[in-house]
C-alpha positions, -999 to +999 in steps of 0.1 A: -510-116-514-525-126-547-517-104-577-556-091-583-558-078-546-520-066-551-529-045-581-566-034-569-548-022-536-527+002-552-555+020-572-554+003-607-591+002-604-614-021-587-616-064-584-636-059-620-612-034-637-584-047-626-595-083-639-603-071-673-563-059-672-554-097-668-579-105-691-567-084-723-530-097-713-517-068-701-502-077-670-471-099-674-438-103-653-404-085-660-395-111-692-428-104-706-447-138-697-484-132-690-499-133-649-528-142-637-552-131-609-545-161-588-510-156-589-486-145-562-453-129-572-428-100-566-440-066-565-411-058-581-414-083-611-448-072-622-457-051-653-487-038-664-483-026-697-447-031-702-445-008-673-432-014-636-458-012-604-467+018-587-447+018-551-457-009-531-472-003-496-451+010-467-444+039-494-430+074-481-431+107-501-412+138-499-429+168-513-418+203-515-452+219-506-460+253-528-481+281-515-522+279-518-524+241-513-539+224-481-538+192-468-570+181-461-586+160-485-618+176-485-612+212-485-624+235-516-595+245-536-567+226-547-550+195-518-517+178-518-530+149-531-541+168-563-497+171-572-497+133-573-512+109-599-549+103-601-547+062-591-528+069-559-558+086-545-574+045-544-545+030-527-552+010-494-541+015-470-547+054-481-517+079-482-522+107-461-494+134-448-474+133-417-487+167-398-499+196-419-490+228-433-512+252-439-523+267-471-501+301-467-471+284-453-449+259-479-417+238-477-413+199-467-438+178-459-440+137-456-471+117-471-475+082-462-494+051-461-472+034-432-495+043-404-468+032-377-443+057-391-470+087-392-475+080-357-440+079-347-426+113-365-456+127-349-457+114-315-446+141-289-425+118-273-402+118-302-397+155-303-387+154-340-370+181-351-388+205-377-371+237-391-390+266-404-378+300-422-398+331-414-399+357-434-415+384-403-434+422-402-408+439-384-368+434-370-363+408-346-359+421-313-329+411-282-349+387-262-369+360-292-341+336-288-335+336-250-375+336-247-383+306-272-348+288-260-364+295-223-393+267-221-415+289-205-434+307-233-468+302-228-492+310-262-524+323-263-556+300-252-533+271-237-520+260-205-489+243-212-458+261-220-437+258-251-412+234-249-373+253-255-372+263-297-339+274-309-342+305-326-321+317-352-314+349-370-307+356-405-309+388-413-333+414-395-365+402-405-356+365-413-352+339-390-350+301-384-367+286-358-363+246-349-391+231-327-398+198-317-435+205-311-463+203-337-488+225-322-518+246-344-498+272-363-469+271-337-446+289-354-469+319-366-486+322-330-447+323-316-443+355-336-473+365-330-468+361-287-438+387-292-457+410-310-446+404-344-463+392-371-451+360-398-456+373-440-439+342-452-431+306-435-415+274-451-405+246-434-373+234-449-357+207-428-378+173-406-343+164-385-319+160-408-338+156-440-344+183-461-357+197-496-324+193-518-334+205-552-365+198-554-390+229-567-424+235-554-447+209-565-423+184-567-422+147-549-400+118-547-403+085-530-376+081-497-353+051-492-351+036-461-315+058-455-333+091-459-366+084-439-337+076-407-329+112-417-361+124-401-353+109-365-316+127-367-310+162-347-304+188-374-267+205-370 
């Protein structure tokens, strides 16, 4: 790929801005010798002020997700793509996230431009592994685990059941639920079939990968070990 279609793609700016970049000298290679459009080099290589390339395509982000934020990129309020910087909102092909959470529920959550990857976390027949904390209305009762674990729960408006969801609990009115399912506000409408009702819901694990330190609002780019995380069954 040439370098002007290179940098354009990844949301310097368009054919014309990203030109004038090359024309005031300011994109060189790592030892500081001016590029040109035409050019075809290393991503890696390249500098634009001094300073290294935005991630190149195929790039996968973890995010720790706060509270009041959605995912859609046209909802009022503020999105996802508002915690990252400005450019990355031009990239082609376009980041976008790997499921949603909604704005009331926080935690991990995967944003990507690799298309084939979305598709494969989120394919049912991968049954990846997602792990949510609940924070609930009232005590967990006898029967959630054996109920969720049982493949037969059946929610509200649908005609296929559950598949099994290993339940958790952590104290009275916290639990942790595992499901390899990503259907509309599963986890709430779970609670919600057994008479309870979710105040507070984080995911904090996709298979093996979780959150480590990171604080709400947060974000870093995966290696290709930690994306393999996502495909392991969580202990």
């Amino acid at each position: 790929m040439k370098l002007l279609r290179m940098i354009a793609n990844l949301g310097y700016g368009s054919r014309r801005d990203v030109l004038q970049l090359f024309g005031e000298g300011r994109v060189t290679d790592a030892a500081g010798e001016r590029l040109y459009a035409d050019d075809r080099i290393e991503h890696a290589q390249v500098r634009i002020d001094g300073e290294p390339l935005d991630p190149a395509s195929g790039l996968v982000l973890l995010m720790h997700k706060p509270l009041g934020v959605t995912c859609s990129r046209k909802d009022a309020g503020r999105l996802v793509y508002d915690l990252l910087p400005p450019r990355w909102r031009r990239r082609e092909p376009a980041l976008s996230t790997v499921g949603r959470l909604d704005r009331d529920t926080s935690g991990l959550l995967l944003i990507t431009d690799d298309g084939a990857l979305l598709h494969r976390i989120i394919s049912p027949k991968a049954s990846v592994s997602k792990v949510y904390e609940a924070t609930l209305a009232r005590d967990l009762g006898d029967d959630e685990a054996a109920l969720f674990a049982s493949g037969t729960l059946m929610l509200e408006s649908e005609t296929t059941p559950l598949a099994p969801a290993r339940l958790e609990a952590l104290s009275p009115r916290r639990a942790r639920l595992t499901v390899t399912e990503g259907r509309y506000h599963q986890v709430r409408r779970m609670f919600a079939a057994t008479g309870n009702h979710v105040e507070a819901l984080e995911r904090v694990a996709i298979g093996q990968l979780t959150l480590g330190d990171l604080a709400p609002g947060e974000w870093r780019v995966l290696d290709a070990a930690a994306v393999a995380q996502v495909f392991e069954t969580p202990a």
